[in-house]
C-alpha positions as CSV (number, residue, x, y, z in Angstrom):
1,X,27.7,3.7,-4.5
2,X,27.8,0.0,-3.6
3,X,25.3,-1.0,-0.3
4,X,28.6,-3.2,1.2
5,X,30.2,0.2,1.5
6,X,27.6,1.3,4.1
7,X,28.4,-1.9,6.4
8,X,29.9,-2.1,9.6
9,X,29.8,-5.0,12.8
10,X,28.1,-4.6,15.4
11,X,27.3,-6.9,18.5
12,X,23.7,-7.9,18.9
13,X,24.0,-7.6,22.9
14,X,24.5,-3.5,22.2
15,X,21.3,-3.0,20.4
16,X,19.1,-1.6,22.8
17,X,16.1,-3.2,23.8
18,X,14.6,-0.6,26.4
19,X,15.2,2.8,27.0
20,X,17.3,4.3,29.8
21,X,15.7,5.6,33.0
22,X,16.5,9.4,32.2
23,X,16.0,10.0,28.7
24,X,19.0,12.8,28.9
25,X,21.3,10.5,30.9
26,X,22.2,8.5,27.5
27,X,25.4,8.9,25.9
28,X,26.7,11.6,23.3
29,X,29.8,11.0,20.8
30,X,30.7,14.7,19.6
31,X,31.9,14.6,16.1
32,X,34.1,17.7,15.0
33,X,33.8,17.5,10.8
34,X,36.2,20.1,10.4
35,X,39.3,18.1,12.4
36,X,38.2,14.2,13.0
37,X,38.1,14.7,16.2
38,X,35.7,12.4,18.7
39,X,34.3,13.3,22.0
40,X,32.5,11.2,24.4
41,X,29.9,13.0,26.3
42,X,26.9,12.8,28.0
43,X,23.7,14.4,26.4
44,X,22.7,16.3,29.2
45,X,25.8,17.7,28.4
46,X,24.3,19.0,25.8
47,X,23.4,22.7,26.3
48,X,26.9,23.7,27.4
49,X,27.8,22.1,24.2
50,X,26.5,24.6,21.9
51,X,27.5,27.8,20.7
52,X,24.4,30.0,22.0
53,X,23.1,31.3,18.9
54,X,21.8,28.1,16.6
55,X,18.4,27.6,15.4
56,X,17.6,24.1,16.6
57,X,14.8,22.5,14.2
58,X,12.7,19.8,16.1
59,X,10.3,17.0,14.6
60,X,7.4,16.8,16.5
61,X,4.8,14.1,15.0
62,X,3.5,11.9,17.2
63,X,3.9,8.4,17.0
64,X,0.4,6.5,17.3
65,X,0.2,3.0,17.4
66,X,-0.2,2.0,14.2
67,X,-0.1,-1.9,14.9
68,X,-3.5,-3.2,15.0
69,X,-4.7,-7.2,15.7
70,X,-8.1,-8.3,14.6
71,X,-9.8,-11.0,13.1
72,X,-10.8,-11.6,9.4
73,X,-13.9,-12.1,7.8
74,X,-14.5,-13.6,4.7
75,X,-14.8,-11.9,1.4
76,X,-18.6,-11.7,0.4
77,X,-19.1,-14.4,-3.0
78,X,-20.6,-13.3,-6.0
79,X,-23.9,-15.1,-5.5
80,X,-26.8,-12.0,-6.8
81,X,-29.1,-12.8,-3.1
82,X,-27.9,-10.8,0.1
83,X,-28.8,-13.8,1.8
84,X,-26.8,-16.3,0.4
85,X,-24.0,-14.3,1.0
86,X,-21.2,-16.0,3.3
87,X,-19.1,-15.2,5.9
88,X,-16.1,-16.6,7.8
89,X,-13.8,-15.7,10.7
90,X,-10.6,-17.2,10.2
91,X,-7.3,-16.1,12.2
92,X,-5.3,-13.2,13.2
93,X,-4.7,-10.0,11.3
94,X,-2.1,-7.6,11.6
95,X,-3.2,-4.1,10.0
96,X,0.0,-2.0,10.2
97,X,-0.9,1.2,9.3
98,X,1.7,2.9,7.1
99,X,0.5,6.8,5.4
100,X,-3.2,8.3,5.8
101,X,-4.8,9.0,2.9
102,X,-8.2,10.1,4.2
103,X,-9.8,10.6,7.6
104,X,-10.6,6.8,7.0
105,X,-8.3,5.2,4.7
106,X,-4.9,4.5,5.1
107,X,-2.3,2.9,2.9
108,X,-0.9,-0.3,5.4
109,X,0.6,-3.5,5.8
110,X,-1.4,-6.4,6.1
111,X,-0.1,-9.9,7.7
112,X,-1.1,-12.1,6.2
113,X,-1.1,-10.4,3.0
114,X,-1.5,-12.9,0.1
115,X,-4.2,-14.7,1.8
116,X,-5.9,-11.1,2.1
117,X,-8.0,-10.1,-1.2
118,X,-9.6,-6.8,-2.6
119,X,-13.3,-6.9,-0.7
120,X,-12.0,-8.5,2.7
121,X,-12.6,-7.2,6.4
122,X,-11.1,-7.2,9.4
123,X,-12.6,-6.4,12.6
124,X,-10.8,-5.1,15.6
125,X,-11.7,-6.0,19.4
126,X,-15.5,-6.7,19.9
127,X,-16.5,-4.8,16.4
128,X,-15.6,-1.2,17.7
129,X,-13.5,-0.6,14.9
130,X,-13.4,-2.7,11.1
131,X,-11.1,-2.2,8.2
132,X,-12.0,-3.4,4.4
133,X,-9.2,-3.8,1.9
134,X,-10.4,-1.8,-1.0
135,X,-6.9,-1.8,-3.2
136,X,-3.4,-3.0,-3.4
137,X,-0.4,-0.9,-4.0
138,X,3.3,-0.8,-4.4
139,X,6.0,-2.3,-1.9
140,X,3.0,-5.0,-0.7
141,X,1.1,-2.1,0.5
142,X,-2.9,-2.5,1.0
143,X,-5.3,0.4,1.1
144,X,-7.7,0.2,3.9
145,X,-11.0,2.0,4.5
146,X,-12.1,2.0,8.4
147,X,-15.3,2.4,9.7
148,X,-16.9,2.8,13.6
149,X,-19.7,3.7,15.3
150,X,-17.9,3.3,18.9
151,X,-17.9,6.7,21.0
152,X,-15.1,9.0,19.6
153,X,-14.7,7.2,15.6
154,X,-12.0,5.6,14.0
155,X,-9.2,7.3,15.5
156,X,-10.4,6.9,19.3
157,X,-10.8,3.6,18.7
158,X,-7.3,3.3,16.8
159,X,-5.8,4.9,19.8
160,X,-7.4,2.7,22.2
161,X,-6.9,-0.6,20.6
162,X,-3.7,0.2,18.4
163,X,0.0,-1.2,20.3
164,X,3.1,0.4,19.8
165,X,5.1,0.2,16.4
166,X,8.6,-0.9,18.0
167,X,11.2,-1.3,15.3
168,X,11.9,-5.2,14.2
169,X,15.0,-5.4,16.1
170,X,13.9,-4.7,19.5
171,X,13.1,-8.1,20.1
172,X,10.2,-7.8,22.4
173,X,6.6,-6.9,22.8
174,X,5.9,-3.3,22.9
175,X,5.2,-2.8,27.1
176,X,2.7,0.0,28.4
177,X,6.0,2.0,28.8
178,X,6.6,2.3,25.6
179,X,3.3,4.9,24.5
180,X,5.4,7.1,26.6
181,X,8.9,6.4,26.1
182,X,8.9,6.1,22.2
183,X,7.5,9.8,22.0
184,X,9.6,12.6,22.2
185,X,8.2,15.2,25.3
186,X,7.6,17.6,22.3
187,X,5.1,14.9,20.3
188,X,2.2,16.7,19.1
189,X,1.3,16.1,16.0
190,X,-0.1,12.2,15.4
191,X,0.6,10.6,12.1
192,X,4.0,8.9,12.3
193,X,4.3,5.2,12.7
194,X,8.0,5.6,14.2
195,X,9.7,8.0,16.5
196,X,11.6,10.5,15.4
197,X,14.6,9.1,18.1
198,X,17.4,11.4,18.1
199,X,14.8,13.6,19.9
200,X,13.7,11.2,22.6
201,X,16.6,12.3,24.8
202,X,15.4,15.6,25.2
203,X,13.7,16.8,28.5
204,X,11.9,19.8,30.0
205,X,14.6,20.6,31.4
206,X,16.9,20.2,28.9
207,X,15.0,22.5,25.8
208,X,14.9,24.8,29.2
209,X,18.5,24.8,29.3
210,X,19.3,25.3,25.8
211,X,16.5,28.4,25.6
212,X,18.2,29.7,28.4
213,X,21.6,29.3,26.4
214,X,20.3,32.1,23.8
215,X,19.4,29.1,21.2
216,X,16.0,29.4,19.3
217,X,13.8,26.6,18.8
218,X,11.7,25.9,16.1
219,X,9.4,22.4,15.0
220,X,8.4,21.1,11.8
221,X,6.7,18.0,11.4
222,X,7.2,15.0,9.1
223,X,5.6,11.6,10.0
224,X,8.0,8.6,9.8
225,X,6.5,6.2,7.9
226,X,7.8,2.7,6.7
227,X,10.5,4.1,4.8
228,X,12.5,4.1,8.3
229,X,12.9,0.4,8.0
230,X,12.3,-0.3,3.9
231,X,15.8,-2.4,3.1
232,X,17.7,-1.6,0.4
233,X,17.1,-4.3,-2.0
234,X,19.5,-3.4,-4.6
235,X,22.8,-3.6,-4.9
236,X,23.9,0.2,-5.3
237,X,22.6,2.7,-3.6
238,X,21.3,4.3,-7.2
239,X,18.7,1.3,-7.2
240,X,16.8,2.5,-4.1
241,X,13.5,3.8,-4.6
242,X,12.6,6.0,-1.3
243,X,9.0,5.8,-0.2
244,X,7.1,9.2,0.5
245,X,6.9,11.1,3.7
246,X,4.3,13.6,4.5
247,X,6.0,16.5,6.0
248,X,4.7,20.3,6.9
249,X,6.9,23.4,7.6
250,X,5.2,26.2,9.2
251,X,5.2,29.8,7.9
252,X,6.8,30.9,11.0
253,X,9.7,27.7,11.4
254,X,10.2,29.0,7.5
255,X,11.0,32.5,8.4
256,X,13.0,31.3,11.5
257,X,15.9,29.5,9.0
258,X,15.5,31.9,6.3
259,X,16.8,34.4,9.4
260,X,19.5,32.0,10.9
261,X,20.3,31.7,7.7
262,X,21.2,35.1,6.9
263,X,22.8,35.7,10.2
264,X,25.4,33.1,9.3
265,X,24.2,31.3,12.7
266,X,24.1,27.4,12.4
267,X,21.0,25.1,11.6
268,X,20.9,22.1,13.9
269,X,18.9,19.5,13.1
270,X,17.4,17.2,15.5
271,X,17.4,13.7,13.2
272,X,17.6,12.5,10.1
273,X,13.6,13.3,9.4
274,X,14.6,17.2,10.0
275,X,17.1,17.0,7.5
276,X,14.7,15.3,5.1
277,X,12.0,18.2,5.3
278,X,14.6,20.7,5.3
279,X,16.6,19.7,2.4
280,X,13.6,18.7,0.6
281,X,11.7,21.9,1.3
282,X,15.3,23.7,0.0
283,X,15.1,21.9,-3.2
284,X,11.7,22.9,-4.3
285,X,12.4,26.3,-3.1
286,X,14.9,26.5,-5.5
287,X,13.0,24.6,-8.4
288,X,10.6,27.9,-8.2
289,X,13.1,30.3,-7.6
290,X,11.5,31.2,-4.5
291,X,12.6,33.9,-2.3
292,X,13.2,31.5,1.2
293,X,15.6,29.3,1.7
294,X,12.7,26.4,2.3
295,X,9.2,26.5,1.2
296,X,6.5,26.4,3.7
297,X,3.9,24.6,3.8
298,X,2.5,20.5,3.2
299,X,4.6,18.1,1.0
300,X,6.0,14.7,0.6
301,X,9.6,14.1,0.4
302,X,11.2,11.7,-2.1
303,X,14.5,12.7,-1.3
304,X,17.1,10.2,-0.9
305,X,20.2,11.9,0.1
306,X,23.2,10.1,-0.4
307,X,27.0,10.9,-0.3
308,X,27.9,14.0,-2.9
309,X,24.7,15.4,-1.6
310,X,24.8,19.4,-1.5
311,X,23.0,20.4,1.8
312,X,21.5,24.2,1.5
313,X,20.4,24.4,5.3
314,X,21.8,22.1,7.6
315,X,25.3,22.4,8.5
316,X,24.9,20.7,12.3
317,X,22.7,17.4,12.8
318,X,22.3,15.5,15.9
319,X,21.4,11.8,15.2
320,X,21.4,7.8,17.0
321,X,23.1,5.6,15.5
322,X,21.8,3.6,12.3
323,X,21.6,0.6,10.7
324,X,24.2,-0.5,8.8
325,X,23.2,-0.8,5.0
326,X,20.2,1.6,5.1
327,X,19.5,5.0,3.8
328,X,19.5,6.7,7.0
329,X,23.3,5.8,7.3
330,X,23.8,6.9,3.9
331,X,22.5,10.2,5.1
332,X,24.9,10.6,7.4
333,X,27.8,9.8,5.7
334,X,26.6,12.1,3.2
335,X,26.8,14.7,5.8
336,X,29.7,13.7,7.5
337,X,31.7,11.3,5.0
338,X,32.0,8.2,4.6
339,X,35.4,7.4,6.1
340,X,34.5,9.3,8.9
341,X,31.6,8.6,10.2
342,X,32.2,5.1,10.0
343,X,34.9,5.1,12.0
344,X,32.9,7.1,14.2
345,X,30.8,3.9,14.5
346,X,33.9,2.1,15.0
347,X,34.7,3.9,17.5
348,X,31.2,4.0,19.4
349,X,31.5,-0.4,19.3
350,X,34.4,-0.1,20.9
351,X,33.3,2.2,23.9
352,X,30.3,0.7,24.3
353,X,27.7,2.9,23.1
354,X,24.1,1.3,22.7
355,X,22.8,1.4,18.9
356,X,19.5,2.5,17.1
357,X,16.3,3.7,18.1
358,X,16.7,3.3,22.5
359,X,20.3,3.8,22.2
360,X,22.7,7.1,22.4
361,X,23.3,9.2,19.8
362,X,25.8,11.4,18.2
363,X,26.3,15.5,17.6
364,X,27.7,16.2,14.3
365,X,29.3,19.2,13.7
């Protein structure tokens, strides 16, 4: 499939730049698969939207603030005496962390990368927290080693000194807001570098709602990592190579689908990451000839799920609106079609909706 058939216009004053006051007060386009047909609706319409009886599968990692600044000290020379060794602080670093390895090593993006060799350090605020390069990978990736001795380790001290990871095209500095606005209210699991959005209009009050609506719940978790925003270089679709996501489905969120499943009721998943885990968990449940529809368990997902995809588990998906040219719109039109859900977007330009990761979102049916 050629990457100009995934495009679509969009004005630049509708991608939004902050998020709403009430998370559940954004807007909803209802998307009816089965006749065409649009809706627009408010989310916290959303409860007396649904049937009663789906499973709703929610992603709840945990953004932490993987953008780190620090300075950079020079990589030791070769000369045999510790004390001729040299040192020198040049500049700022950005350490953008990407996948965790270890409980100290993580596979991120370093700015500026060429300049940055195999041996280098960075250190972060007054020496609380340093990083050493110790390898370089694929996609301009870095593997970095961190080491503290500040009260609470390396990942207080990440925490504390990390900023938010806002996507490139909210074109501002991430604002104290944001470590509570870019996390879903069901967050609990840290390890993503971006939100899993289509659930950050979701409120107490709203997963009240739905409960109270007969719909079961259930969380997985799969940390977004760079992949979110890795262009498609190539010119077809075919020429994409996805980077991995960790993911982990629990025992219990496995028995949960295998039974909504088998009652016929329908999946709904919250975001293209839930549909990643899912369909990727599926696929190797099949490869083994398992007896569950998905695998529990930890993995990494590869999948890249483009149109003539066969889904096995989700059959209802809500999701914000995407980027044009990118593989999470490819997703969606693979779920919805092509045709379709681009004039959905068509559609949401002309009403008005606000796009991507602070904007509304769509229920796909």
């Amino acid at each position: 499939m050629r990457l100009d058939e995934l495009d679509y216009e969009l004005p630049a004053t509708q991608i939004a730049q902050r998020p709403l006051e009430q998370r559940d007060s954004s807007r909803l386009l209802a998307m009816d698969r089965a006749t065409d047909k649009l809706a627009d609706r408010v989310f916290a319409e959303l409860p007396g939207l649904l049937r009663g009886d789906e499973l709703i599968v929610l992603n709840n990692a945990r953004v932490i603030p993987a953008r780190l600044f620090g300075r950079r000290v020079g990589v030791f020379s070769d000369a045999p005496s510790r004390a001729t060794r040299r040192e020198h602080l040049s500049g700022t670093v950005e350490v953008f962390l990407a996948r965790q390895i270890a409980p100290d090593v993580w596979e991120a993006l370093v700015r500026p990368g060429r300049k940055m060799k195999t041996g280098e350090r960075v250190v972060f605020g007054e020496g609380e927290l340093e990083a050493e390069i110790t390898a370089r990978g694929e996609f301009g990736l870095r593997t970095v080693r961190f080491s503290s001795r500040a009260p609470g380790g390396i990942t207080a001290q990440i925490e504390r000194l990390g900023r938010v990871p806002l996507p490139p095209y909210i074109d501002r500095e991430d604002e104290s807001a944001d470590r509570e606005r870019y996390q879903t209210v069901f967050a609990s699991r840290p390890g993503a570098v971006a939100a899993p959005t289509a659930g950050l209009h979701f409120t107490p009050e709203i997963l009240s709602a739905i409960r109270a609506r007969g719909v079961e719940l259930c969380e997985l978790t799969l940390d977004v990592g760079l992949g979110t925003f890795q262009p498609i270089h190539s010119d077809t679709l075919e020429g994409h190579t996805m980077h991995a996501e960790s993911y982990e489905i629990s025992e219990q969120a496995a028995q949960q689908i295998q039974a909504a499943q088998a009652a016929l009721r329908p999946i709904l998943a919250v975001g293209t990451t839930v549909v990643r885990a899912l369909e990727d968990a599926a696929l190797r449940a099949a490869a083994e000839s398992a007896d569950s529809v998905v695998l529990s368990g930890k993995a990494e997902a590869r999948l890249f799920i483009t149109p003539g995809f066969s889904f096995r588990v989700v059959n209802a998906l809500l999701t914000n609106f995407h980027l044009p040219r990118t593989t999470l719109l490819a997703l969606v039109c693979a779920f919805a079609g092509r045709e379709h859900t681009l004039a959905a977007y068509r559609h949401a330009v002309e009403a008005g909706y606000r796009f991507y990761s602070y904007g509304d979102c769509m229920l796909i049916r």
